[in-house]
Backbone as JSON, one array per atom type, in Angstrom:
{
  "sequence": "XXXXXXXXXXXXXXXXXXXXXXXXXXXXXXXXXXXXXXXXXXXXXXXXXXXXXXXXXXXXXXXXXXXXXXXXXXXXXXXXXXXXXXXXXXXXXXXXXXXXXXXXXXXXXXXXXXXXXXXXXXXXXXXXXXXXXXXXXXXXXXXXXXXXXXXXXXXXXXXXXXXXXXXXXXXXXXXXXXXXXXXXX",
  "N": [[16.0, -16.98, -3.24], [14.33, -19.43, -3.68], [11.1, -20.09, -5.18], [8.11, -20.4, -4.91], [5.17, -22.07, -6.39], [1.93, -22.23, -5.35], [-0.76, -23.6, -7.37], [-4.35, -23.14, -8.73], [-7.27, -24.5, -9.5], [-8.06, -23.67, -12.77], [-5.41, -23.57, -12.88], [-4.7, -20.93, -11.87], [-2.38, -19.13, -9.98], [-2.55, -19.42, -6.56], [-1.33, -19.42, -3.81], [2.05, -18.32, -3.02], [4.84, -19.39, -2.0], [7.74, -17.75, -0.54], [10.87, -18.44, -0.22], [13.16, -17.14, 1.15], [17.35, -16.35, 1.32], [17.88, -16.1, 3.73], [16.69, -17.9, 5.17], [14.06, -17.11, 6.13], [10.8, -17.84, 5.35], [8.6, -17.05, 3.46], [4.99, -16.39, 3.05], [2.51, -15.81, 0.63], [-1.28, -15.06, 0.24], [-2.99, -15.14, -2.5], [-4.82, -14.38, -3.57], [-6.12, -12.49, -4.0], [-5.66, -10.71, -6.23], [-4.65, -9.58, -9.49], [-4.19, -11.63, -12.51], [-3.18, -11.76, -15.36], [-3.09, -12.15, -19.59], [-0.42, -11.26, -20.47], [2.89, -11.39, -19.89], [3.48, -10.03, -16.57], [5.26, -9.06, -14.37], [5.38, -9.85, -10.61], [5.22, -8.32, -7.79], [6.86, -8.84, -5.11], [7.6, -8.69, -1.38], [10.11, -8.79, 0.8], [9.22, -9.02, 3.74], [10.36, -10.06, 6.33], [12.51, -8.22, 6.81], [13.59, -5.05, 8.29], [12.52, -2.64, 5.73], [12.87, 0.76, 4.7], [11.29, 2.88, 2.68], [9.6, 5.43, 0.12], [6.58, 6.53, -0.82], [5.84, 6.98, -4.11], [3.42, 8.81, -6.47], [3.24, 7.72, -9.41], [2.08, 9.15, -11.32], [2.47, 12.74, -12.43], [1.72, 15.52, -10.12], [-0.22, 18.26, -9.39], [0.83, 20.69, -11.16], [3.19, 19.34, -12.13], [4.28, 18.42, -10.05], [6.4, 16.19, -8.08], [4.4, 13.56, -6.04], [3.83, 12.17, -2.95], [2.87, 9.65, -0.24], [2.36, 10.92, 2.88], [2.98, 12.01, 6.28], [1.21, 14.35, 8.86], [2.63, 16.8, 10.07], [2.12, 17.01, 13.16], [1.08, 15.31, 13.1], [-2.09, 15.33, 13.1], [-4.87, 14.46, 14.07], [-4.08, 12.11, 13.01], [-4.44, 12.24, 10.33], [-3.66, 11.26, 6.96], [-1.33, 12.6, 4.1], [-1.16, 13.79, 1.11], [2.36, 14.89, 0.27], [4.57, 16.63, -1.36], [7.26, 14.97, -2.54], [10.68, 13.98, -0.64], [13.14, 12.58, 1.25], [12.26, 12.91, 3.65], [11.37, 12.04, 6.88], [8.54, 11.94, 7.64], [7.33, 10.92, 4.96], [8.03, 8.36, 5.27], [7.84, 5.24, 5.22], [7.59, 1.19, 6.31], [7.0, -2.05, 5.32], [5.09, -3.95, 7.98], [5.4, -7.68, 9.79], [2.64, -8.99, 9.31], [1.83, -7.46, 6.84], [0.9, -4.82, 7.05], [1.3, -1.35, 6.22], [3.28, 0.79, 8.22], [3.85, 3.68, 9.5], [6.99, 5.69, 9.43], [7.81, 6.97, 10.6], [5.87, 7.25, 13.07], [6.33, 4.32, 15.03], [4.44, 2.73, 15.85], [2.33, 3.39, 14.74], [0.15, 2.25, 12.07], [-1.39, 2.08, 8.86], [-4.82, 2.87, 8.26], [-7.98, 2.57, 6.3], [-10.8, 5.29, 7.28], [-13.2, 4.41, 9.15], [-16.67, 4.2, 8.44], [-20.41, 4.68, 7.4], [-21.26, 5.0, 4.95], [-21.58, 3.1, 1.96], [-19.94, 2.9, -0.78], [-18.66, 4.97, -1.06], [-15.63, 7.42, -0.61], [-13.09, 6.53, 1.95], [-11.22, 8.22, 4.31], [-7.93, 7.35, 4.9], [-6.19, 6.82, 7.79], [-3.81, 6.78, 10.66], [-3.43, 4.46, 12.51], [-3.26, 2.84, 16.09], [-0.98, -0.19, 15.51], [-1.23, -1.86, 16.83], [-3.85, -2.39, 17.43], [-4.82, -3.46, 14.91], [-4.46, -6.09, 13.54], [-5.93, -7.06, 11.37], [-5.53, -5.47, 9.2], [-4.23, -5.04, 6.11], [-2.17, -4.41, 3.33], [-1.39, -4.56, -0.16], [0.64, -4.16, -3.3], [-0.64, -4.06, -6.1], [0.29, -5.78, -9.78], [-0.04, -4.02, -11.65], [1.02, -1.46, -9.7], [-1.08, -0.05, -7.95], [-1.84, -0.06, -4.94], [-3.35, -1.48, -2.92], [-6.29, -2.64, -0.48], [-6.5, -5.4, 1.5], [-8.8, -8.32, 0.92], [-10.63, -6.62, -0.78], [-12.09, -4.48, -3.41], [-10.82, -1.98, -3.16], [-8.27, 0.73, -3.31], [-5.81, 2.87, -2.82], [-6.16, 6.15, -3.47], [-7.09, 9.21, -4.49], [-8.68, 12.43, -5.08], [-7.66, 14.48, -6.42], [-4.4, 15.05, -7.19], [-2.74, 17.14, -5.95], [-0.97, 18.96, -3.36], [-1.25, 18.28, -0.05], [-3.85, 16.98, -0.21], [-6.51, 14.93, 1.08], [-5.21, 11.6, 1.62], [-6.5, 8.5, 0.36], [-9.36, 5.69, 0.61], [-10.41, 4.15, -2.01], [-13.06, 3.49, -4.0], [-12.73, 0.91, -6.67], [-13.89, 1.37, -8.99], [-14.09, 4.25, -8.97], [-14.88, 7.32, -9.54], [-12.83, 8.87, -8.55], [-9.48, 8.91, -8.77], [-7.57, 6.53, -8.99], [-4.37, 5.6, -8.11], [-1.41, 4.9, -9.01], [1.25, 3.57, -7.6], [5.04, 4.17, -7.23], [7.22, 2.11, -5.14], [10.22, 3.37, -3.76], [13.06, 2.77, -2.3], [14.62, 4.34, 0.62]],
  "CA": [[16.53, -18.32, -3.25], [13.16, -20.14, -4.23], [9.88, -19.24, -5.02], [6.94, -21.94, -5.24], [3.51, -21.3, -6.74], [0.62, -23.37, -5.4], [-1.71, -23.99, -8.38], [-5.37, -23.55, -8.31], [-8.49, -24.97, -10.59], [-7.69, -23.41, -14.11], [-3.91, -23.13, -13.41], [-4.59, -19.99, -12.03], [-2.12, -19.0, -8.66], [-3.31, -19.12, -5.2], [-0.09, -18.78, -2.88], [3.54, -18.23, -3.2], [6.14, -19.19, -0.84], [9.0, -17.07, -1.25], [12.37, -19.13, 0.75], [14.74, -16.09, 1.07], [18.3, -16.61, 1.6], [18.34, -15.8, 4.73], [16.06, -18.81, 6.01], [12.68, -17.04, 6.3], [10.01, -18.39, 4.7], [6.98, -16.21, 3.36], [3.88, -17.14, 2.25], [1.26, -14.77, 0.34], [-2.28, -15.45, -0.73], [-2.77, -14.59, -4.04], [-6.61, -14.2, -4.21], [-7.1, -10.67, -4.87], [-4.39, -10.39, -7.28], [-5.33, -9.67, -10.83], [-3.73, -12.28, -13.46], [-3.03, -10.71, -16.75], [-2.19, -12.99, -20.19], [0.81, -11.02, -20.93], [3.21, -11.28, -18.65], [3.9, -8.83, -15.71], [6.33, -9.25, -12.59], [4.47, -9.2, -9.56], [6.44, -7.2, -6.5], [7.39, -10.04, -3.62], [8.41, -7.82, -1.18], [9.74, -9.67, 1.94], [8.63, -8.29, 4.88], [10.98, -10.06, 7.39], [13.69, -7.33, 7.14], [12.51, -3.3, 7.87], [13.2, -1.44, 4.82], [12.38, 1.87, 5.01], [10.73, 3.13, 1.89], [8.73, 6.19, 0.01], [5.62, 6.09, -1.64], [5.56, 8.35, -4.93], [2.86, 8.85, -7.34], [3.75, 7.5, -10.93], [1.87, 10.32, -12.38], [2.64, 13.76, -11.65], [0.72, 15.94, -9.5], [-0.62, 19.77, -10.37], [1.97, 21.67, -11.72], [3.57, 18.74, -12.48], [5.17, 18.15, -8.7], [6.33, 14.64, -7.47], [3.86, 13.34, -4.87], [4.49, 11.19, -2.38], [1.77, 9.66, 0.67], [2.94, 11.16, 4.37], [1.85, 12.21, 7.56], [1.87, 15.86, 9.41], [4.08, 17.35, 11.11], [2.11, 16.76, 14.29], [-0.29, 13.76, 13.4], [-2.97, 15.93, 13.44], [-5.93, 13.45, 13.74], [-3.5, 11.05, 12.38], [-4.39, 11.91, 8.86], [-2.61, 10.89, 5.87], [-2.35, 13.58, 2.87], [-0.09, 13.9, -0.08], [3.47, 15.89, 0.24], [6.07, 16.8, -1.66], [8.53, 13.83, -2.49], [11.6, 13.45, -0.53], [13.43, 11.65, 2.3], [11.8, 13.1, 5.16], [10.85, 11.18, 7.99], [7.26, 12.35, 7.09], [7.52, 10.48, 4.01], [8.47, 7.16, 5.19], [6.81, 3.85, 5.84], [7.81, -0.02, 6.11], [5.92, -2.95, 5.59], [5.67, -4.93, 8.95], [5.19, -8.77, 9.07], [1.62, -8.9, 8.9], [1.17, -6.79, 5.81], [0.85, -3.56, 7.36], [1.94, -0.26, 6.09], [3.52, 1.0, 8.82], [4.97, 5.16, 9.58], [7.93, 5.21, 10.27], [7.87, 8.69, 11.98], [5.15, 7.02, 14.24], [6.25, 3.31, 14.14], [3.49, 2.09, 16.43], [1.05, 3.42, 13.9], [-0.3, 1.52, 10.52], [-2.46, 2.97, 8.1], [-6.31, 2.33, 8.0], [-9.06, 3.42, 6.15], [-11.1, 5.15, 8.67], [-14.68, 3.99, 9.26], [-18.02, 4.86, 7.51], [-21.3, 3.91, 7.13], [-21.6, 5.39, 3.8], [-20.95, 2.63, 1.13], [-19.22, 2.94, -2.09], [-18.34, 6.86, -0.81], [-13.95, 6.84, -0.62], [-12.63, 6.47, 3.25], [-10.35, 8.75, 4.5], [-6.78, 6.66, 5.48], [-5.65, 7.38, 8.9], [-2.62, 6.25, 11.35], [-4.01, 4.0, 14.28], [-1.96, 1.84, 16.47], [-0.93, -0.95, 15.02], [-1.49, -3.37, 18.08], [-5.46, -2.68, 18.0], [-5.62, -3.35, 13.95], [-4.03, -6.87, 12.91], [-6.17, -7.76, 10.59], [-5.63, -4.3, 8.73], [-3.39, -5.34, 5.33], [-2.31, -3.81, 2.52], [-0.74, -5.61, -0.81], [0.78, -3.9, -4.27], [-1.33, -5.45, -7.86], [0.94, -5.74, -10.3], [0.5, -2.05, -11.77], [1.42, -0.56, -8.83], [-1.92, 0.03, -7.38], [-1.66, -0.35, -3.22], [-5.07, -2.23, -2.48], [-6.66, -2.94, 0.48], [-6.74, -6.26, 1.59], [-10.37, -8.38, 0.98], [-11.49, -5.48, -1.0], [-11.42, -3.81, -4.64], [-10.77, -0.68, -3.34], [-7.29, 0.91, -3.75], [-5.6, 3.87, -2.33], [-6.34, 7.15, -4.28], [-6.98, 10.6, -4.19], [-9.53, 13.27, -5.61], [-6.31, 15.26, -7.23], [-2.75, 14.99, -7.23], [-2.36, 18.57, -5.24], [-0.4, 18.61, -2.15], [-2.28, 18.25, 1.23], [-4.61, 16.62, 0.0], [-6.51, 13.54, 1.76], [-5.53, 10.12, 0.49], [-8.02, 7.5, 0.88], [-9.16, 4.21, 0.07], [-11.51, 4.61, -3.49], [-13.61, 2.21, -4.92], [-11.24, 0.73, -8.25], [-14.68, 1.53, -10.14], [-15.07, 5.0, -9.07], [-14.76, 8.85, -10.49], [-11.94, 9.37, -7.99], [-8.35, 8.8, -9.11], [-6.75, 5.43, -8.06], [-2.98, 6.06, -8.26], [-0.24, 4.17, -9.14], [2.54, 4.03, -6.69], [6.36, 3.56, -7.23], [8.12, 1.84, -3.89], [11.44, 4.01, -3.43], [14.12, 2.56, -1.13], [15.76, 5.44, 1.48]],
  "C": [[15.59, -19.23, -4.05], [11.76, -19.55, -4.7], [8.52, -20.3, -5.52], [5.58, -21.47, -5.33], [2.7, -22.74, -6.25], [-0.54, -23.2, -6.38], [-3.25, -24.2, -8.13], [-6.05, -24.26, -9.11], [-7.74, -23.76, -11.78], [-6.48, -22.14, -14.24], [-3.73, -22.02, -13.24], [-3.66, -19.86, -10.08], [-2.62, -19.04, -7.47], [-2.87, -18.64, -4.43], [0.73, -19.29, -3.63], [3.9, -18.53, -1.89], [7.16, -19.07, -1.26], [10.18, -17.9, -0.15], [13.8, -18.23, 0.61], [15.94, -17.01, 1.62], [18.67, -16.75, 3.2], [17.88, -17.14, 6.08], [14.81, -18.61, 6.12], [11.59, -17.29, 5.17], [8.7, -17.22, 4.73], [5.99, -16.23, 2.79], [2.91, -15.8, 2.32], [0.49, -15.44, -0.18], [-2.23, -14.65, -1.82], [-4.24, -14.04, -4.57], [-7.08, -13.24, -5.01], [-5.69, -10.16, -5.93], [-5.01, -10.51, -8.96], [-4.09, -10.25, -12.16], [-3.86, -11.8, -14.98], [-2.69, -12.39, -18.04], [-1.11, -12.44, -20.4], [1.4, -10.93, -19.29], [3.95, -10.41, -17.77], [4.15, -9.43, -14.49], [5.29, -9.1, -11.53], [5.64, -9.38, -8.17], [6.3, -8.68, -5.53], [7.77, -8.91, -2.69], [8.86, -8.79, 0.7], [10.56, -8.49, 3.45], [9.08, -8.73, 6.42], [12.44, -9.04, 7.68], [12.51, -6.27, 7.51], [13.16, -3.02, 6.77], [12.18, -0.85, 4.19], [12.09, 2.39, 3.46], [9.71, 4.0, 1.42], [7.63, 6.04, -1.08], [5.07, 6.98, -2.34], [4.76, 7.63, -6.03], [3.41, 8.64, -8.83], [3.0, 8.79, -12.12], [2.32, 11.47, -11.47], [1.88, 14.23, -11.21], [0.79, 16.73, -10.35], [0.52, 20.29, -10.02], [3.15, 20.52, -11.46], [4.73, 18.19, -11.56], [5.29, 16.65, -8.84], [5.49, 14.44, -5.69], [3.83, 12.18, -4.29], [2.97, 11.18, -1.29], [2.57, 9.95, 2.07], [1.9, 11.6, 5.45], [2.42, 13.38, 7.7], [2.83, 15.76, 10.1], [3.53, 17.04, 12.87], [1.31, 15.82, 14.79], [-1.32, 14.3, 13.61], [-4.78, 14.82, 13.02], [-5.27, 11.98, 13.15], [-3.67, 10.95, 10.67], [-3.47, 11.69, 7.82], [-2.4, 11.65, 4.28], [-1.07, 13.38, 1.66], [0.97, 15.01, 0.1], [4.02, 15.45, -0.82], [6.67, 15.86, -1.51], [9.86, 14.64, -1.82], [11.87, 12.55, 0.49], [13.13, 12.12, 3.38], [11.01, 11.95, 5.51], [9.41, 10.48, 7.7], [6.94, 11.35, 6.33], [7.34, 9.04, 3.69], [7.79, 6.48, 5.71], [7.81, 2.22, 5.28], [6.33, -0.67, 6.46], [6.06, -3.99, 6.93], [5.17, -6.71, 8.31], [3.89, -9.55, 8.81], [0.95, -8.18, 7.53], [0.69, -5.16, 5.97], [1.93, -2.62, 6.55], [2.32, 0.35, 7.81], [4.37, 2.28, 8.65], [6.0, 4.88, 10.16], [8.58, 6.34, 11.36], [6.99, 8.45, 13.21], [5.02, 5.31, 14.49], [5.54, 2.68, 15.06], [2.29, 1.93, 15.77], [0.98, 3.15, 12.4], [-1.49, 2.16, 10.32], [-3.67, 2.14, 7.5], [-6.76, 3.22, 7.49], [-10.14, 3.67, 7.35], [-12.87, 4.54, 8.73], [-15.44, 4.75, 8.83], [-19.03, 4.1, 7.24], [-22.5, 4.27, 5.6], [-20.96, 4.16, 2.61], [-20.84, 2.84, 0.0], [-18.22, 4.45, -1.74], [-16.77, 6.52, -0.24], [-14.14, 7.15, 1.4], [-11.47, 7.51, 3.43], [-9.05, 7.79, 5.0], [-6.22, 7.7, 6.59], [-4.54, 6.57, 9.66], [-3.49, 5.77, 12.55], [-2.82, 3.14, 14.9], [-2.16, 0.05, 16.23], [-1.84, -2.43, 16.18], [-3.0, -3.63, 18.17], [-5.89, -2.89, 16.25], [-4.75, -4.66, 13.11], [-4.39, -7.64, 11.74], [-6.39, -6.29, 9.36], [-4.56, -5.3, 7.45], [-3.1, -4.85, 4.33], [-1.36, -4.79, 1.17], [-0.43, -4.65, -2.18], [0.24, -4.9, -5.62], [-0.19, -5.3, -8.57], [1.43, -4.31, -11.21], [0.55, -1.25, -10.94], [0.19, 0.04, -7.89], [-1.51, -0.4, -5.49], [-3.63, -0.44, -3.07], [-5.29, -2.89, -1.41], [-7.02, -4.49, 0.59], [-7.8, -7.42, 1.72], [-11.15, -7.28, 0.16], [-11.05, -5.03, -2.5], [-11.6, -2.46, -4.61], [-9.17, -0.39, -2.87], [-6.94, 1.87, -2.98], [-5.48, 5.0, -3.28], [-6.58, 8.31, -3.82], [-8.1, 11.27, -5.42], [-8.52, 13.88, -6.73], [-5.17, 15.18, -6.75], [-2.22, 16.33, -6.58], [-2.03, 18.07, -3.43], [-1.22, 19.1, -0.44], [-3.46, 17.68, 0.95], [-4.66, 15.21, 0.69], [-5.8, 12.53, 0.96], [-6.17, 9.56, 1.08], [-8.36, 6.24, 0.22], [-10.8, 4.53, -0.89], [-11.75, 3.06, -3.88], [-12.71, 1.81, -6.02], [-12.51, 1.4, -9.29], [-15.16, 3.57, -10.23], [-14.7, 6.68, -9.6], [-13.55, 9.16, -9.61], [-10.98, 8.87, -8.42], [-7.8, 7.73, -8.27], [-5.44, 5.29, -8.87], [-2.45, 5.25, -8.12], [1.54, 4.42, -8.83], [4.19, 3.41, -7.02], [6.73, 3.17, -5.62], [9.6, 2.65, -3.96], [12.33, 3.66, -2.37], [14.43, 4.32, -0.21], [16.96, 5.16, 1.8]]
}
């Protein structure tokens, strides 16, 4: 319906408020968002509906698979690894209205990097329950990057091979920070 930019010191964005049709009003900071001169769309995605959605790698994996970010088959530790693209359950995640990634095979649980007292070294991303991690957030940059909220570290991976971890990578560092398509279901 609308979409209103608040303006900072040198004209550069701060927040949006998006005024969907529907009546809800949504407001994003803009801080950690990287401003380009040419110009590139940046994703709105509004986060007062659910819609259910998969999250595939824009490059291919090894042997040239489509990879997607999911969970096991039995939540094993809650980790989070790379499958095989399709519409399984597995597969799927919404954003809630805090900014959470949220499973939707476990929809109590949103995806954190897990703790470490190793810095710069990548985090493993795990499933906790949402209710004990509100200030957890996650946000798409404009190339598709999924970046952690407060932070210039991204969600990536060592290699594009299936089972592996994903994890939250420095943007500066030898590990692969991947660029995700959103996929409706």
């Amino acid at each position: 319906d609308r979409i209103i930019f608040g303006l900072g010191t040198h004209l550069t964005p701060v927040r949006v408020i998006v005024k969907w049709p529907s009546g809800y009003n949504q407001r994003l900071n803009l801080d950690h968002w990287r401003f380009t001169p040419k110009l590139e769309p940046i994703d709105i995605i509004d986060r007062g509906d659910k819609q259910i959605f998969t999250l595939k790698s824009k490059s291919p994996g090894v042997n040239s698979d489509e990879v997607c970010i999911g969970v096991g088959e039995k939540m094993q530790w809650g980790d989070v690894i790379s499958h095989p693209c399709s519409a399984s359950i597995s597969n799927q995640w919404f954003w809630d209205v805090n900014g959470r990634l949220v499973s939707n095979k476990y929809p109590s649980h949103c995806l954190r990097p897990s703790s470490t007292d190793e810095v710069g070294k990548p985090r493993p991303l795990r499933l906790y329950y949402c209710q004990n991690n509100n200030n957890v957030s996650w946000f798409f940059t404009s190339d598709g990057q999924i970046q952690y909220k407060g932070s210039k570290s991204a969600i990536g991976v060592e290699t594009l091979a299936f089972g592996e971890k994903i994890q939250l990578v420095s943007m500066e560092s030898q590990f692969q920070v991947v660029n995700w398509i959103r996929e409706s279901v």
